[in-house]
C-alpha positions in Angstrom: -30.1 -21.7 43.2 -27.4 -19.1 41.6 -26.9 -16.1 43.7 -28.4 -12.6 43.2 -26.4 -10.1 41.0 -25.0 -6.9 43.3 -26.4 -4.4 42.3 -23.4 -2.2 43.4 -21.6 -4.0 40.8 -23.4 -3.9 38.1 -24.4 0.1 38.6 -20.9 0.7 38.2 -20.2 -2.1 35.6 -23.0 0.2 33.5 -21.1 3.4 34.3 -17.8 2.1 32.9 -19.6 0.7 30.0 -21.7 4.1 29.0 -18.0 6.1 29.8 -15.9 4.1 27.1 -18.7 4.4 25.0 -19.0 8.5 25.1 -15.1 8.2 25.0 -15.3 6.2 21.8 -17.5 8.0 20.1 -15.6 11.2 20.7 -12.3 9.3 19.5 -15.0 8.0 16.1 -16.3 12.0 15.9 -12.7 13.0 15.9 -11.5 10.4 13.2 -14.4 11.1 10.9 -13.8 15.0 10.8 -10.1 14.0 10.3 -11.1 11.8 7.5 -13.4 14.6 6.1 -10.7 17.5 6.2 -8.5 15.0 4.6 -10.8 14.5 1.8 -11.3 18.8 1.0 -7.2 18.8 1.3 -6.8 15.7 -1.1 -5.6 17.6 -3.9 -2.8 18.9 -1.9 -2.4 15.6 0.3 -2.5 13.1 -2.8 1.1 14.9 -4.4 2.2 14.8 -1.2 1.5 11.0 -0.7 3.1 10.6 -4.0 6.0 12.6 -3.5 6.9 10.8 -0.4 6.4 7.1 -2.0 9.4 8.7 -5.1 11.4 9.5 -2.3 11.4 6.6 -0.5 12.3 4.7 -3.6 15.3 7.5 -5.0 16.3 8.6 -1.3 18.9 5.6 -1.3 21.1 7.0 -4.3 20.4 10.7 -3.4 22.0 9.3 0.1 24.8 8.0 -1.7 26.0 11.0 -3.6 25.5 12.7 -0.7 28.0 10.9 1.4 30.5 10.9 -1.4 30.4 14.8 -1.3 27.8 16.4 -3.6 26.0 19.1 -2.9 22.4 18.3 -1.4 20.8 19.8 -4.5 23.0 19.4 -7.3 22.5 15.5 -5.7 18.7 16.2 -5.8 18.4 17.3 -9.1 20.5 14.6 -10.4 18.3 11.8 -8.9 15.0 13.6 -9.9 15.7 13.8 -13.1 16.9 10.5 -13.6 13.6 9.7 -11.8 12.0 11.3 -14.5 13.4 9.5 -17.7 12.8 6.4 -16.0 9.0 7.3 -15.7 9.2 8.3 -19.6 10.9 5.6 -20.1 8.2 3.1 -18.7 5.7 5.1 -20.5 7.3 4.4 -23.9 7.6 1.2 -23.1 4.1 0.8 -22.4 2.7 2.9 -24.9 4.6 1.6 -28.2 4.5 -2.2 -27.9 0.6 -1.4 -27.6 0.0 0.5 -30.5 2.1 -1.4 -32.6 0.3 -4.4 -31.8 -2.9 -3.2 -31.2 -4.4 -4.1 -34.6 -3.3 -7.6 -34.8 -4.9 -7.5 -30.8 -7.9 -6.2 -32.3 -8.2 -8.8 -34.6 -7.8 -11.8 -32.6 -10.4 -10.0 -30.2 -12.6 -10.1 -33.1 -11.9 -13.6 -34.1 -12.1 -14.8 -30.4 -15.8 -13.6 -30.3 -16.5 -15.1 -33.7 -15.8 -18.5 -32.1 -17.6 -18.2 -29.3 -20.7 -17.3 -30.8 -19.9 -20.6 -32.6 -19.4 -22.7 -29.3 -22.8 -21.0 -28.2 -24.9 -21.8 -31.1 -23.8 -25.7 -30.4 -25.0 -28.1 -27.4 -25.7 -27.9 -24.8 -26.7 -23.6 -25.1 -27.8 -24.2 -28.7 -28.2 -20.5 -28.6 -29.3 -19.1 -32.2 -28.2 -16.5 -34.6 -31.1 -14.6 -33.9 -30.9 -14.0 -31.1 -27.1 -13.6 -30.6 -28.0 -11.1 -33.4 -30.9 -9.4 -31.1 -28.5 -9.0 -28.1 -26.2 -7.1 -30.2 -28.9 -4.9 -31.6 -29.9 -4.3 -28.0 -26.5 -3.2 -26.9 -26.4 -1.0 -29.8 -29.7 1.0 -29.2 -28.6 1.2 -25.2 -25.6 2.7 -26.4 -26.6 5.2 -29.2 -29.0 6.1 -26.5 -26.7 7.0 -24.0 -24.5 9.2 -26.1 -24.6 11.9 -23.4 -23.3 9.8 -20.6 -20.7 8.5 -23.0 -19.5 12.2 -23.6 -19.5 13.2 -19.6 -17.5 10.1 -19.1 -15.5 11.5 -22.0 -14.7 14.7 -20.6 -14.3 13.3 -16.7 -11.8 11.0 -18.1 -9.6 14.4 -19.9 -10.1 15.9 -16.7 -8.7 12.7 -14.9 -5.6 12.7 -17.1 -5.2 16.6 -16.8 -5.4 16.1 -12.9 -3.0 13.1 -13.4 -0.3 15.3 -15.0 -0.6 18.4 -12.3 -0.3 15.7 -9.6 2.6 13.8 -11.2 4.4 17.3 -11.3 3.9 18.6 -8.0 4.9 15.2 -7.0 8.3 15.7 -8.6 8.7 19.0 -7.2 7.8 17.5 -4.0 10.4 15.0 -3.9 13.7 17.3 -4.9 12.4 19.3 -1.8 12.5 15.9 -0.1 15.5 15.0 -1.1 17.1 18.0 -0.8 15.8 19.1 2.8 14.8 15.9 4.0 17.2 15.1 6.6 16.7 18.9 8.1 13.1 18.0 9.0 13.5 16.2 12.2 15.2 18.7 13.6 13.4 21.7 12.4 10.5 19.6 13.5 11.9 19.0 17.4 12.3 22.9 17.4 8.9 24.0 16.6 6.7 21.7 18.9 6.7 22.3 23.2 7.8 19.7 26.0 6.7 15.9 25.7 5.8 16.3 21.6 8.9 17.3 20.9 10.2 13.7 21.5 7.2 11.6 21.1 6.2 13.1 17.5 9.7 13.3 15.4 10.0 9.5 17.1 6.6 8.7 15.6 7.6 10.3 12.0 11.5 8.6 12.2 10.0 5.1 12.3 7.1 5.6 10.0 9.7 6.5 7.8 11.4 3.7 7.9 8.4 1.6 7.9 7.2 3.3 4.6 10.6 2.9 3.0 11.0 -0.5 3.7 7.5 -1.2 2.1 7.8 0.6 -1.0 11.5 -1.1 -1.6 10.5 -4.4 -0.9 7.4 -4.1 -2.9 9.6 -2.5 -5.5 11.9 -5.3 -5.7 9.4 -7.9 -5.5 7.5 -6.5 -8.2 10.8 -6.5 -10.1 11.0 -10.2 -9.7 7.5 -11.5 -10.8 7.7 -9.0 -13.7 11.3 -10.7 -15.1 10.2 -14.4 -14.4 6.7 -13.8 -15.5 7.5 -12.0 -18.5 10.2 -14.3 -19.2 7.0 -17.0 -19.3 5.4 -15.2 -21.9 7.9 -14.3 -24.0 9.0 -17.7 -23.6 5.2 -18.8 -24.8 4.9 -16.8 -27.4 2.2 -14.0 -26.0 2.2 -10.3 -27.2 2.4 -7.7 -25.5 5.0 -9.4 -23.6 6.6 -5.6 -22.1 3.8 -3.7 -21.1 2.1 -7.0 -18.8 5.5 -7.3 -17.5 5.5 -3.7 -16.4 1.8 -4.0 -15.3 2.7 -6.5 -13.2 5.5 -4.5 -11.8 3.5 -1.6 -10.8 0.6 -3.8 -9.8 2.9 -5.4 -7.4 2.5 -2.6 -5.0 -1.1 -3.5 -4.2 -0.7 -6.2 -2.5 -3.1 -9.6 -3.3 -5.8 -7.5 -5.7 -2.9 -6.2 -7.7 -1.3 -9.4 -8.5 -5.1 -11.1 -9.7 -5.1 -8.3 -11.8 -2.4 -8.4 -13.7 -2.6 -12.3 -13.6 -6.0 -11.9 -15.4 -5.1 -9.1 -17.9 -2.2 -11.6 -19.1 -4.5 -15.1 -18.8 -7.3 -12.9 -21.0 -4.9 -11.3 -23.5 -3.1 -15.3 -24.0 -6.6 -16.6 -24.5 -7.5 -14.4 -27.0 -4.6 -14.0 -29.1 -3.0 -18.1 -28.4 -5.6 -20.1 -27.6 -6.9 -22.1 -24.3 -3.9 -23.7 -23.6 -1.5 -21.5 -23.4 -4.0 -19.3 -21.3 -3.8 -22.0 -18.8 0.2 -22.0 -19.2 -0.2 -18.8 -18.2 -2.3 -19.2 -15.9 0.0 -21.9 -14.0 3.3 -20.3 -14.5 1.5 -16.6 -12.6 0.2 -19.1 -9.9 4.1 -20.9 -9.5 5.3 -17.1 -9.6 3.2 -16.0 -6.9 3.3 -18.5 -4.6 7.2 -18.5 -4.5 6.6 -14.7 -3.8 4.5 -15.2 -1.0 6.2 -18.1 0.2 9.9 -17.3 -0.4 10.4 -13.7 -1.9 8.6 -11.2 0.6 9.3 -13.5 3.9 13.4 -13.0 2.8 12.8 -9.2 1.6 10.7 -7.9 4.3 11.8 -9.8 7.0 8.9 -9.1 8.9 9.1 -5.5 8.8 5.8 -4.2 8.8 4.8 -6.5 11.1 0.9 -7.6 9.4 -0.8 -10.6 9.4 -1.6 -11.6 6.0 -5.5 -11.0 7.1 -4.8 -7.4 8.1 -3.4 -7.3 4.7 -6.2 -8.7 2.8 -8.7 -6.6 5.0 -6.6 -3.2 5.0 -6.9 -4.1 0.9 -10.8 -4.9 0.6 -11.3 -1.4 2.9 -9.4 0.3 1.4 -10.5 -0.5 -2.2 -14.3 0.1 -1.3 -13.7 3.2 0.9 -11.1 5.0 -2.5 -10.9 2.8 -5.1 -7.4 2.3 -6.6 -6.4 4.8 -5.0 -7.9 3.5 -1.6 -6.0 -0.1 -2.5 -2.6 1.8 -3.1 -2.7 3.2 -0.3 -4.2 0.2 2.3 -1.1 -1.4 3.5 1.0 1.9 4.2 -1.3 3.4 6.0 -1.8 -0.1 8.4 1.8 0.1 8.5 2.0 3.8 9.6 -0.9 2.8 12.4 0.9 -0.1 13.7 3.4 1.7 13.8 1.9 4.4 16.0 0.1 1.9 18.2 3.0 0.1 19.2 4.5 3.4 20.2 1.6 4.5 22.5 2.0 1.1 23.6 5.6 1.3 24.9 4.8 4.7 26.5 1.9 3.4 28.4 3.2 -0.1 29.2 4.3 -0.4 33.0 7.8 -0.2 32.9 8.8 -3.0 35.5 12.4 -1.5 36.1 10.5 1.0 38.4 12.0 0.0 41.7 9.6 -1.1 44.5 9.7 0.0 48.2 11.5 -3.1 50.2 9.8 -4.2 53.4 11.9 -2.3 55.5 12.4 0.7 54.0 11.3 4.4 55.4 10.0 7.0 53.5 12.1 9.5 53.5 13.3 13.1 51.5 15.9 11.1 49.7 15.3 7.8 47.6 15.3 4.7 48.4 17.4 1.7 48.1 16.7 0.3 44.6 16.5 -3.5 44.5 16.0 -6.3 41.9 14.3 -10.0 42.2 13.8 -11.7 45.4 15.0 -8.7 47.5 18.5 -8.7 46.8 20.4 -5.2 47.0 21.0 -4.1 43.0 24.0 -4.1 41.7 25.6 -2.5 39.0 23.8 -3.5 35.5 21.5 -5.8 37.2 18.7 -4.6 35.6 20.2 -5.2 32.4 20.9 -9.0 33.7 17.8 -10.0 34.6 16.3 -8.6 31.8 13.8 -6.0 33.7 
């Protein structure tokens, strides 16, 4: 017969449960209004985001004509602007290999459908001109019916671009502030908040920080990497357009999982249509031999470790992030897990019991003055012991 519950017990076992509740949900209340004054500030906070990903990527030459004696903003301005004609620089690289060979593209897109209306008119679809013929008219009247959706998307999408240029510019402005004033933040920053915060905040900021430069150089060079070697593969096969996937690649590489499938599939489709089946699946295997020696070999020797996230949490901080923001959401995933993690494992150490707290010995007194202090077993402490016996 198993004993009664106590109902002592299990009052109190129901006050601690309704408690953490209310306390969560206060915690949830406070992150969702967080969240939502976040959102009416993202057109200030996105530049900002931005700024701070350019400077974690230029900060290390800006640091290096720094120590060898130029002015902080004659060393600022140098950097950004080189920042800047390497931007322009990937832009034209993008942009002209794509119009050049956009007609032939074109083309081959045209021919590529030709011959698979062909396979589907054969076994086993035996699908007939008709009505191939009938889907396209279909299509047709769907879209000459929606010419007023077509225009809003039209004019959202100038209005994207527009809001794409204002951001990329405060974003540069942003980072010759950055780099100019940067290293005067952490003080100015201890100056301006009272007692505990004034440690525990610029702490915080000095190791997210490094945690966010450490992610967007790895990722950098990483993406550096699968952009030469699978490049190399398709220049090597023959495919067009051989640049711009190789810079697509490298900027995809800073979405981590989703942006490499990407820009695996963007090359496998364009190598199917304009080369045929088998070199698509060339492709295919030399982006798959490319990836795993990135996630196998590459990132374990770049990152060492230094974000400190299961591949899961990746994959997960990804997917949320991707259905929560979009692209942007996806960008932004991993940083922001890294930041938290970052964060957590601070509260952690401030609240963790720090066992070199001595303990009262058996015989001690209390007493105005303190104690004897005393290490394992009960032995008097001597100098460094703590440091010995690794308390």
């Amino acid at each position: 017969m198993s004993s009664p519950l106590s109902s002592t017990k299990t009052a109190a076992a129901l006050r601690t449960s309704a408690r953490v509740s209310a306390e969560l949900l206060l915690v949830l209340v406070a992150a969702a209004v967080a969240l939502w004054v976040l959102g009416r500030m993202w057109s200030v906070v996105w530049p900002l985001i931005v700024g701070l990903f350019l400077t974690t990527l230029t900060w290390p030459l800006a640091r290096f004509l720094r120590r060898h004696g130029w002015w902080p903003a004659l060393a600022a301005s140098v950097v950004t602007v080189f920042a800047l004609l390497v931007g322009a620089g990937i832009v034209a690289l993008i942009a002209v290999p794509v119009a050049d060979q956009s007609g032939e593209l074109a083309d081959r897109v045209v021919a590529g459908i030709d011959k698979l209306r062909e396979w589907a008119a054969g076994p086993p679809l035996n699908i007939g001109d008709d009505q191939i013929t009938g889907a396209l008219d279909s299509a047709t009247d769907r879209l000459q019916n929606s010419v007023g959706s077509v225009v809003t998307t039209a004019v959202t999408g100038v209005s994207t671009v527009v809001n794409g240029v204002v951001t990329a510019v405060l974003a540069l402005f942003l980072m010759f502030f950055f780099l100019k004033d940067g290293p005067r933040f952490l003080p100015w920053l201890t100056r301006q908040l009272p007692g505990r915060l004034a440690t525990d905040i610029p702490e915080v900021a000095a190791r997210s920080w490094a945690t966010l430069g450490a992610f967007v150089r790895s990722q950098a060079f990483v993406g550096l990497l699968d952009a030469v070697l699978i490049g190399l593969g398709l220049w090597i096969l023959g495919v067009p357009l051989v640049l711009p996937l190789a810079v697509l690649t490298f900027v995809c590489a800073f979405v981590p999982i989703v942006g490499a499938l990407f820009a695996g599939f963007v090359a496998v489709v364009i190598a199917l249509v304009s080369n045929g089946l088998m070199d698509a699946l060339l492709v295919l295997a030399i982006i798959v031999v490319v990836q795993q020696l990135e996630g196998n070999v590459f990132q374990p020797m770049i990152q060492s470790r230094g974000l400190g996230l299961h591949a899961a949490v990746v994959l997960l901080a990804v997917t949320l992030g991707g259905s929560l923001a979009g692209v942007v959401g996806s960008l932004l995933a991993v940083p922001v897990a890294a930041v938290l993690a970052v964060v957590w494992n601070y509260l952690r150490e401030q609240l963790v019991e720090d066992p070199r707290e001595p303990e009262p010995g058996p015989g001690s007194e209390a007493g105005p003055g303190p104690g004897p202090r005393i290490c394992r077993r009960g032995r008097p402490r001597r100098r460094r012991c703590a440091v010995r016996t690794g308390w």
